[in-house]
C-alpha positions in Angstrom: 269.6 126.0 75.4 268.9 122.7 73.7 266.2 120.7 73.0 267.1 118.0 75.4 267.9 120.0 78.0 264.4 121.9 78.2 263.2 118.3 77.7 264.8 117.3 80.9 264.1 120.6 82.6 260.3 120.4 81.9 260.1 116.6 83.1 262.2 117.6 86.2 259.8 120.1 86.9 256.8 117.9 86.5 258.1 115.4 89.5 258.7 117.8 91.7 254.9 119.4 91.3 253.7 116.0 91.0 256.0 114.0 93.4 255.5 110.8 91.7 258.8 108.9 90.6 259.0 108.7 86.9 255.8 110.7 86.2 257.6 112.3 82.5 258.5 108.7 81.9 254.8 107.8 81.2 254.6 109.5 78.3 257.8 108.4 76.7 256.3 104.8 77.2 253.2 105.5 75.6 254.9 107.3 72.4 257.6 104.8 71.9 256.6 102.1 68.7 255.7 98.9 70.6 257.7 95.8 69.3 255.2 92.6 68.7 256.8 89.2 68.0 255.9 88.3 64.5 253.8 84.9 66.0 251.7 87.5 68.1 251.1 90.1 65.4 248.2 88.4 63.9 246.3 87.7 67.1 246.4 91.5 68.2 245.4 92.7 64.3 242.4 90.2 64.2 238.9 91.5 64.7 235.4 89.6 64.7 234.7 85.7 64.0 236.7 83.4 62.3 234.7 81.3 59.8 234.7 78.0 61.8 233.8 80.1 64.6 230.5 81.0 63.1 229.9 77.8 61.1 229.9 76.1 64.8 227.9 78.7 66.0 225.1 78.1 63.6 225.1 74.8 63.7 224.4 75.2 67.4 221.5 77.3 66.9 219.8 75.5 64.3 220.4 72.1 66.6 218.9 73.6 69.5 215.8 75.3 67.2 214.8 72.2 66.0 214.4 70.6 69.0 212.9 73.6 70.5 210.5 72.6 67.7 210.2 68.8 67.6 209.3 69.4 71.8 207.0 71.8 70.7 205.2 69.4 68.3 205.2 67.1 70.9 204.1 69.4 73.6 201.0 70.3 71.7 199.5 66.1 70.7 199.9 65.5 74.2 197.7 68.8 75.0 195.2 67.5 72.4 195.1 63.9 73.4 194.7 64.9 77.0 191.7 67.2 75.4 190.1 64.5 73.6 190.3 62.2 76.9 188.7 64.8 78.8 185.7 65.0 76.1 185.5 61.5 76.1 185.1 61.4 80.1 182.5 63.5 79.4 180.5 62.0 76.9 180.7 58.9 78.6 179.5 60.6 81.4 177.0 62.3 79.2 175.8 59.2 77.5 175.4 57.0 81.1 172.9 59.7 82.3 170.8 59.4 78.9 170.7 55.7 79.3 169.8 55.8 83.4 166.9 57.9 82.1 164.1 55.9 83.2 161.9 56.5 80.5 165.0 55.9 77.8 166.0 53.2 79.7 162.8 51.2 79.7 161.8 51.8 75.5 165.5 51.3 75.2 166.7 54.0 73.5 170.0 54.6 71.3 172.7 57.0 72.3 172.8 60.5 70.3 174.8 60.4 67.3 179.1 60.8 67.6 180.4 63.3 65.9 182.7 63.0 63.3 185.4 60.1 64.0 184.1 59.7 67.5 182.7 56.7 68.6 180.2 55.3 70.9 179.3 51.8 72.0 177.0 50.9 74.5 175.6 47.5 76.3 173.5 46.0 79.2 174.5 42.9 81.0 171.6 41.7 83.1 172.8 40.6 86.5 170.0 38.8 88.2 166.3 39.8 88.1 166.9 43.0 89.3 169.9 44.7 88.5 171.4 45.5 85.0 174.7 47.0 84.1 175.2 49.2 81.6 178.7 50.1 79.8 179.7 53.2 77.4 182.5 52.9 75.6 183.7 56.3 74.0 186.5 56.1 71.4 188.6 59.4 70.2 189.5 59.9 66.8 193.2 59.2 68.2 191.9 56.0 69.4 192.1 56.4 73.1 189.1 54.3 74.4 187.0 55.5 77.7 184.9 52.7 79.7 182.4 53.6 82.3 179.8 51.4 83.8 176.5 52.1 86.2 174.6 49.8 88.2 170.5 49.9 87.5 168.4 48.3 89.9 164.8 48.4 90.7 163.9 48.1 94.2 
């Protein structure tokens, strides 16, 4: 017996237990040298990135980081500015209460001392014989300025 005839015996055999059309065929296909058109042959043999590839790819990363970061620079002045309007709200607030005071209010005393590139203004307009309004004017140290007024009136 030959080769080729125990070949064909063998792959008979195997579609008949398997009933499947071409089963043996299979294999044949998978062991035979595949033919790849010489245009094609690079693209299958390639593996990872090509250098514009990653070039792009950084430069897309680095883009996006530093605006990550510029819109986190910005993200944290406008926290502090709204911070430093908040304490000037306060003071103002803080400062109209001193002044209201009746006994500061009649000798006339001066506000408390800013701290350090704060400031504080304050003034009375008399209204009529009665009434007199006083303004505080608080200024940050990023030069937002806060106004707040209160009538005083003896009755």
């Amino acid at each position: 017996m030959s080769v080729d005839r125990l070949r064909d015996s063998a792959r008979t055999r195997s579609q008949q237990r398997g009933g499947f059309k071409d089963e043996g065929d299979s294999q044949d296909f998978y062991n035979q040298k595949r033919v790849i058109p010489k245009k094609n042959r690079r693209l299958i043999y390639q593996q990872g990135f090509s250098l514009p590839e990653v070039v792009i790819a950084a430069l897309l990363l680095s883009v996006s980081l530093l605006g990550l970061l510029q819109y986190q620079q910005i993200l944290l002045q406008r926290f502090q500015q709204q911070w430093q309007l908040r304490q000037a709200w306060s003071l103002a607030q803080q400062n109209i209460e001193i002044l209201t005071n009746k006994d500061t209010f009649l000798s006339g005393a001066q506000l408390p001392e800013p701290a350090k590139n704060w400031q504080y203004t304050q003034s009375r307009e008399p209204l009529d014989a009665d009434c007199i309004k006083l303004n505080v004017r608080v200024t940050t140290p990023q030069k937002q300025n806060v106004n707040l007024s209160r009538w005083f009136c003896d009755l």
